[in-house]
Every structure is written in C-alpha cells, then in structure tokens.
N, C-alpha and C positions, 0 to 999 in steps of 0.2 A: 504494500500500500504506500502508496507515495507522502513523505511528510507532512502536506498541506492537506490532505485529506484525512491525514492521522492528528490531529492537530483537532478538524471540524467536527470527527468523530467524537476526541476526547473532551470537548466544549458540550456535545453535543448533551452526550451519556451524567455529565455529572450532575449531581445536589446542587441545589442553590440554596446558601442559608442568607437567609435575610433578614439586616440586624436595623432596628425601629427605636432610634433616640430620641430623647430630647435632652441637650447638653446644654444648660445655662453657666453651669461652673468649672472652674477647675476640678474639685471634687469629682462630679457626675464625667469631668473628660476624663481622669484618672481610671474609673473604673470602664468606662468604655475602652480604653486604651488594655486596659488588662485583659476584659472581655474577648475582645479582637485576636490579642496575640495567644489566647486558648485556641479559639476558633480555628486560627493560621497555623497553628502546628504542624510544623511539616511531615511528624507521621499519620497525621491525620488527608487522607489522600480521596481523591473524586470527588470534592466539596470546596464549591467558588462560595466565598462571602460578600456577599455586596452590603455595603451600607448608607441605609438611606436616615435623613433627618426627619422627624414622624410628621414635622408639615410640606413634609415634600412627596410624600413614600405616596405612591398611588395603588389602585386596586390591582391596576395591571401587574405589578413588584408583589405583591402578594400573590397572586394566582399562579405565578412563575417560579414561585418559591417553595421548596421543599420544606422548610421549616424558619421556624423566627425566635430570635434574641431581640428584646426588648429592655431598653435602660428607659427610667422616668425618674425626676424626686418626688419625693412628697410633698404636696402645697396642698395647704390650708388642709391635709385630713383626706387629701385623693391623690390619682394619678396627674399628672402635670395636663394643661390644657390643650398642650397640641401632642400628647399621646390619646389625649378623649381625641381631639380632632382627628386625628390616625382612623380610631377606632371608628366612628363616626363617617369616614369616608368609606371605608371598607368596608362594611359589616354587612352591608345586604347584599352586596356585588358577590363577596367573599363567602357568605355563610355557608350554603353549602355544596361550596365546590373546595374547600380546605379542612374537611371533616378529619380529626385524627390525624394531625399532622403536628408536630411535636413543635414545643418554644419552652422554651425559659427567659425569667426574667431578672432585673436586679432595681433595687429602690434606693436611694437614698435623702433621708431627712435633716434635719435640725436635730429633732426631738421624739418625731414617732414616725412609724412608717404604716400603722397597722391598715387604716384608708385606703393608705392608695394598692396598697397588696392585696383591698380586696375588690378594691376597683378592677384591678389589672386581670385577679381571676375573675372577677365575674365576665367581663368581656371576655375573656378567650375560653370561658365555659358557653357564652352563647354562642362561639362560634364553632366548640367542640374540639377544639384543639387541646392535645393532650400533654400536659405538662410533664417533661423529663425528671426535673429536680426541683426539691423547695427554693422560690428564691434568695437572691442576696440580699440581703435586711441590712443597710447598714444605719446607723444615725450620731451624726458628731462625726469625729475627722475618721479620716481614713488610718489603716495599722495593717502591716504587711498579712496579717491573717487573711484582711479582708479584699485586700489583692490580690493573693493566693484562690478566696473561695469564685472572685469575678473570673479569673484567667480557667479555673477547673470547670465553672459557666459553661465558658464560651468552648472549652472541650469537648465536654458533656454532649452540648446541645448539637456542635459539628460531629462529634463520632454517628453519633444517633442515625447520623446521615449518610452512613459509608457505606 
C-alpha cells in the first residue's frame, strides 16, 4: 500500500477523543494541560484528541467523536456557563446518536464543586453517555496529586478508546 494511502487509512480507522473546556484560569489551564498530556500518551495508540473550547465545540465535533473529556469550574454552585452552553447546543442534535459513548470529566472550585459535578452528570446522563471514572474534584490551589489524578483523566478516558 502506498504511504499516502496508509496515512488516509490510519486517519481514517482511528478514535476521536474530544476534549470540551472552558479555561478562565491559570488553574482550570493547569489541569487541562495535565489532562491533554494523559490523553497524548504515546503508548496510548489509534486515538486523535482534538480540543475544542465549549463555546466553540459544535454538534458536528461531537457526533465525530468517539468519546469526550470535559474540564469546567465551578461558579456560583454549577457547571461554568458556556459548558451549559456546550450542552445546550448539542443535546438534541446529539442525544441519541452518542448513546454509551464514554467521557470523563474534571471540576475545579474556590470552595465546593458539588453543583457543578452534578450538573455535568446530569447532562451526560441525558444524553447516556457512560462515564469511565469519578471525576476530578479539585477546590483551592492545585498539588501534584491532583495533577497526577487530571493527566490518569485524560489516560483513562483515551485508553477506553483503543
């Protein structure tokens, strides 16, 4: 088979994980950044990660996608307003043509995160997607633990897909 054909092939065949943020802070970049380099793990093989920003991500990016990593903080006691706006854009187009398709997510707060973690499943239980692992809960500053649990995240959620 000729290069450029093995090339189209291997684009063709792979997972698409598709990773849905919304990054206000250093913090929230922090742990997307960890997130990512689970995700990318070079033994981790046949799985493209595209990352889109959750006011950008359209339905079309989800229907294409094999699974989703989602980062939000917590405000005011939910998920951030343009991960509702994500959800809100997608959810009828999406609902049930993404049934049992795996995601994980990661939160981070101030002070609580419990809102917006149930925000986030309630959306992804209407849309039946099946969560790999508990999310990342973090609130207050970040600690290489919880570096560690976003980067095993973004692992988790790309193996799932191999």
């Amino acid at each position: 088979m000729p290069a450029d054909a093995a090339r189209f092939w291997q684009r063709v065949t792979m997972a698409i994980l598709l990773v849905v943020h919304h990054t206000p802070s250093p913090t929230l970049a922090e742990m997307l950044e960890a997130t990512l380099a689970g995700a990318r793990d070079p033994e981790i093989e046949g799985v493209e990660v595209r990352v889109r920003a959750a006011l950008t991500c359209s339905p079309v990016e989800v229907l294409e996608a094999d699974g989703y990593l989602l980062g939000t903080p917590a405000n005011l006691g939910y998920m951030s307003g343009a991960l509702k706006h994500f959800f809100d854009t997608v959810y009828y187009v999406c609902q049930h043509e993404t049934t049992r398709r795996p995601y994980g997510f990661y939160v981070h707060g101030n002070n609580d995160t419990t809102g917006a973690v149930r925000s986030v499943e309630a959306a992804a239980t209407g849309l039946q997607w099946h969560r790999v692992r508990p999310p990342v809960e973090v609130t207050g500053p970040l600690d290489r633990e919880t570096l560690a649990a976003c980067t095993e995240l973004g692992a988790v959620v790309a193996a799932e897909l191999m």
